[in-house]
N, C-alpha and C positions, 0 to 999 in steps of 0.2 A: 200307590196302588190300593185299590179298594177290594177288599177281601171280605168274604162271608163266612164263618166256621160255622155249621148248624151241629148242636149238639155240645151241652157242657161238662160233658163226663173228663174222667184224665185226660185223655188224648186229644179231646174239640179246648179245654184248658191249654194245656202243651201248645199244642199249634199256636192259641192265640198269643200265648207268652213269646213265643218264637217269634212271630208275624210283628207283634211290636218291637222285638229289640232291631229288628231287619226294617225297621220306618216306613212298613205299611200302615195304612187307614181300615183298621178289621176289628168286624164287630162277632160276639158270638154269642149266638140265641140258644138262649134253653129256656123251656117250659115250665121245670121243674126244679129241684134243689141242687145246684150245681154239684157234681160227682153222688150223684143219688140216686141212680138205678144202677147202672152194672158195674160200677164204681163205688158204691157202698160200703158200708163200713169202715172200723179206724184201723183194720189192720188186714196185708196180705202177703202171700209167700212170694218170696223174690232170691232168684235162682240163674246159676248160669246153666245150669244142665238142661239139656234138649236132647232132641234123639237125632237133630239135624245140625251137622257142625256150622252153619251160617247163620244157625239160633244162636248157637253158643256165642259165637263172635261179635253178632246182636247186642246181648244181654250184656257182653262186659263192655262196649262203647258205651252202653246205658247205665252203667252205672258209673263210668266214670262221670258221667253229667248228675247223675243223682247226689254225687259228691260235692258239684259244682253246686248243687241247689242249693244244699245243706247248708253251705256255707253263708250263702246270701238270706237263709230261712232262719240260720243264728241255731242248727242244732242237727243233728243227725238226723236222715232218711229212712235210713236202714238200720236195722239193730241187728248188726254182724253176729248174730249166733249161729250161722249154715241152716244148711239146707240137707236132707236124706230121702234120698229116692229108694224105694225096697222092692222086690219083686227079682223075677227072672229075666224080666226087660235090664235091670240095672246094668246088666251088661253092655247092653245094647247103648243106654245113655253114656257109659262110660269111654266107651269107644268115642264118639261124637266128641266128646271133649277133650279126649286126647288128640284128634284130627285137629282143632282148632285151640289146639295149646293150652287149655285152662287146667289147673291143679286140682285133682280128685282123688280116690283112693275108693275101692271096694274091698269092703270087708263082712263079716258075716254077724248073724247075730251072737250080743255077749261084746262085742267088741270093744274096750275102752275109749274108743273114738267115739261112741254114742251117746248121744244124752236124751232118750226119748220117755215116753210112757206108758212103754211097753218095753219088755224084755227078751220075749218071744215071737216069731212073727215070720213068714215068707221071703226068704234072701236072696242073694246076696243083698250088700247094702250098699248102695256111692253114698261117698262122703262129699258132699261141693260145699268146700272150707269159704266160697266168696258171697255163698247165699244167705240170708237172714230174714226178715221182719221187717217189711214196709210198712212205715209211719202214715198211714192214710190219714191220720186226722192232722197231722204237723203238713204233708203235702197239701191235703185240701185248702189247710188257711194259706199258705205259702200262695200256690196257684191265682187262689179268686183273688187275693190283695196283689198281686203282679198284676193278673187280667183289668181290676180298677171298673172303671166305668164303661169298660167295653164287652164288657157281661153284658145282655140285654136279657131281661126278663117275658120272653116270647113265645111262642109255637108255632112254627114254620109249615106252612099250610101246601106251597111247595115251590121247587125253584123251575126257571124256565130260562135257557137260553134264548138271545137275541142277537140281531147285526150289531148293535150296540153295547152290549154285555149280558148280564145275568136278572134276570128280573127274581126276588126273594117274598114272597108274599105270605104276610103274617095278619091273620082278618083282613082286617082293610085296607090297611097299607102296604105298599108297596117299596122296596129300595133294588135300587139299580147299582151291579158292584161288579170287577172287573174279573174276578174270579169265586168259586163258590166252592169250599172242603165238608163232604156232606161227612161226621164220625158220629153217627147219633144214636147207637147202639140198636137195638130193636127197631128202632124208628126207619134207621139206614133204606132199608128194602123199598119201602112203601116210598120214600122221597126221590131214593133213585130212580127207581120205576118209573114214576112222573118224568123224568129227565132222558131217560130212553135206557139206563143206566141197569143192567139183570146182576143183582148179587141175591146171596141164601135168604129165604123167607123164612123156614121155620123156625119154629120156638120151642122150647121148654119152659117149666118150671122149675128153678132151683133153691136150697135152702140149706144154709149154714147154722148150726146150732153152737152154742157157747156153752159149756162144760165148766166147775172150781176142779181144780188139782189138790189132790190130794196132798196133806203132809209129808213130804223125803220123799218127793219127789224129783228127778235129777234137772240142774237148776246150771243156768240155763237152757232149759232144751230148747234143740235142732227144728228148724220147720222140718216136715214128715211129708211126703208122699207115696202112699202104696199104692203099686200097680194089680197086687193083687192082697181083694179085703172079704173073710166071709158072710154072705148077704150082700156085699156092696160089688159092685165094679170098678170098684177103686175108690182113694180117698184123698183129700188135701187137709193137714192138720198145721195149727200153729198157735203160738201166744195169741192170743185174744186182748191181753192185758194180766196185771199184773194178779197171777195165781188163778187165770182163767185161759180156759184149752179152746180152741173154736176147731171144728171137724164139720168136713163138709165132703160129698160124696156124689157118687153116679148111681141110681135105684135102677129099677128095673124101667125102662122107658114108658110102659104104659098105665105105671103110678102116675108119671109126671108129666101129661102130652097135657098139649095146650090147650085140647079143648074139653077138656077133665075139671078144666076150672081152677084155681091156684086154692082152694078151703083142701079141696081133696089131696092137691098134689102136697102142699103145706106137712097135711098128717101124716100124710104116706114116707115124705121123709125124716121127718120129727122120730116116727117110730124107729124108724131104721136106723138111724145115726144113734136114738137114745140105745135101743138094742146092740150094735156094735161095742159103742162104746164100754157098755156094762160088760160084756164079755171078750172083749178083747184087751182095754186099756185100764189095768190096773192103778195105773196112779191118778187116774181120773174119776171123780165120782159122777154115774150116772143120770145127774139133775138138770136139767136143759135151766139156763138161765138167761138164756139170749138167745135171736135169732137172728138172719140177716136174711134178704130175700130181692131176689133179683132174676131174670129171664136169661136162657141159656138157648144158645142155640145147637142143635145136637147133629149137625153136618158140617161143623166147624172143630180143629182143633187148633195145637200149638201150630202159629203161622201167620204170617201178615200176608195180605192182598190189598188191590191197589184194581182201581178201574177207572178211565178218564175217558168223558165224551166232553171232545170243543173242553169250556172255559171250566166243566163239574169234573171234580176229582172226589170220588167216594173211598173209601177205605173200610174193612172191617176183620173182622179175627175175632178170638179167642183170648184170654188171658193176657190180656196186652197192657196192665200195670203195670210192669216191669219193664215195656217198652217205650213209656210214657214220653222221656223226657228225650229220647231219638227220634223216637218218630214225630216229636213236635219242631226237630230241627228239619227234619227229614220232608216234615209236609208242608212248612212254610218254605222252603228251597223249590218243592216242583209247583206250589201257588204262584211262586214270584217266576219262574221260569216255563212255567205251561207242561213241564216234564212230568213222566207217570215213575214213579217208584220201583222198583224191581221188586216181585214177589219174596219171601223168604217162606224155611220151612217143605212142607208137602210140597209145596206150588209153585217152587222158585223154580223159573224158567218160564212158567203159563201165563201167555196173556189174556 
């Protein structure tokens, strides 16, 4: 079977790894630096907790395969330090995870369950003892050296069904393939569209800043998520590397709309993350020394969706690193079988 991935982020990677060990003929086109726009950077928070017990259940099939990768990649995925949710949602995710059987514990701030960079802070707190630090830069090399020479160096101008299959047209050339899995991050919309295919169009700007840790600071610390942060509308914190904090955040949306420009939105959150930081996280010092930058879509949250016209299966969401290596099982199953995926999340149930 001759199969199309467009898009080389984690999940258009996944798929193709998937797609080959199942002995299809699948190529997958990326434009740009494989896993290098919404897939960026070497590190990301990886978590069972959701607010929806079919995330949760999600996440830990995913990680059992994240385990399996490890093994064949000769080194660990994930760096098992957990995960903490903070806010007055924490309730709400803990529940979820009790629905779908995962091991959690709420507790409040002060708690010796905690190892964060701050001691003070909006509680209760879940504790998700299975979450940790995703290895993005060990997955990256993992991925592209499985994918081999079925990486294609391209940019998919757009696909079109036929009586005879899919036509994929990249400048001037043309290939003809028997199915097509459009995961192209931002790109998604505009390719689908051409295929008769309505998923979310808008965008954001977003920006992750990297922070040094201060001295006795509590080691290992927990990846961090606040539902509620002052200045911010929440945040996601975690290792960055080693004695380096990365914090990333939701501003006010018309800091960061799309058509603001990325210089401005850039600053707008640069300020904001460096100003939180300083006043809120103690064992962090306030020096931006990294950044990470990639497009966000702000009608999306935690959730997969699934959309299939004829032989194009599109897919897209939110925060779907953590999803990676399922739903690369997941999406080469309904390529080889013509079948559309069950939503998860908000939307599970909508076709």
């Amino acid at each position: 079977m001759r199969v199309a991935v467009i898009g080389g982020g984690v999940v258009g990677l996944s798929a193709t790894v998937a797609l080959l060990r199942q002995g299809a003929d699948v190529r997958c086109y990326e434009a740009g630096e494989p896993m290098g726009e919404r897939s960026a950077g070497d590190t990301r928070i990886f978590r069972l907790a959701h607010v929806y017990p079919d995330m949760v259940e999600l996440a830990a099939r995913s990680r059992t395969v994240f385990a399996e990768w490890g093994e064949r990649a000769g080194g660990l995925l994930i760096d098992p330090v957990g995960t903490v949710v903070s806010g007055a949602g924490a309730q709400r995710w803990a529940a979820a995870m009790t629905v779908a059987g995962a091991a959690c514990e709420l507790v409040e701030p002060g708690s010796s369950l905690l190892r964060l960079p701050a001691t003070t802070f909006a509680g209760p707190a879940l504790v998700d003892p299975s979450g940790g630090v995703i290895r993005v830069d060990r997955l990256r090399t993992f991925l592209v050296a499985a994918a081999g020479d079925r990486l294609r160096r391209a940019r998919v101008d757009a696909v079109e069904e036929t009586a005879t299959g899919v036509r994929v047209r990249t400048g001037t050339t043309v290939d003809t393939v028997d199915a097509v899995l459009i995961c192209a991050g931002s790109g998604t919309s505009a390719l689908a569209a051409g295929a008769g295919i309505d998923t979310p169009a808008a965008l954001e700007h977003h920006l992750r800043v990297s922070f040094p840790i201060r001295p006795g600071a509590p080691s290992p610390p927990q990846c961090w998520i606040t539902e509620e942060a002052p200045g911010l509308l929440g945040t996601y914190q975690h290792l960055a590397g080693p004695g380096t904090w990365a914090v990333g955040g939701d501003i006010d949306s018309s800091l960061v709309r799309w058509d603001g420009g990325r210089p401005a939105a850039e600053q707008a959150s640069l300020a904001a993350l460096t100003a939180y930081t300083a006043e809120h996280l103690p064992f962090v010092e306030p020096r931006p020394i990294g950044t990470v930058y990639c497009t966000h879509n702000p009608d999306l949250g935690d959730g997969l969706q699934f959309v299939r016209r004829g032989r194009i299966l599109a897919m897209y969401g939110e925060n779907l690193m953590k999803f990676a290596p399922l739903l690369g099982e997941t999406l080469a199953a309904a390529c080889a079988d013509g079948s559309t995926p069950a939503n998860a999340g908000p939307h599970a149930g909508v076709a």
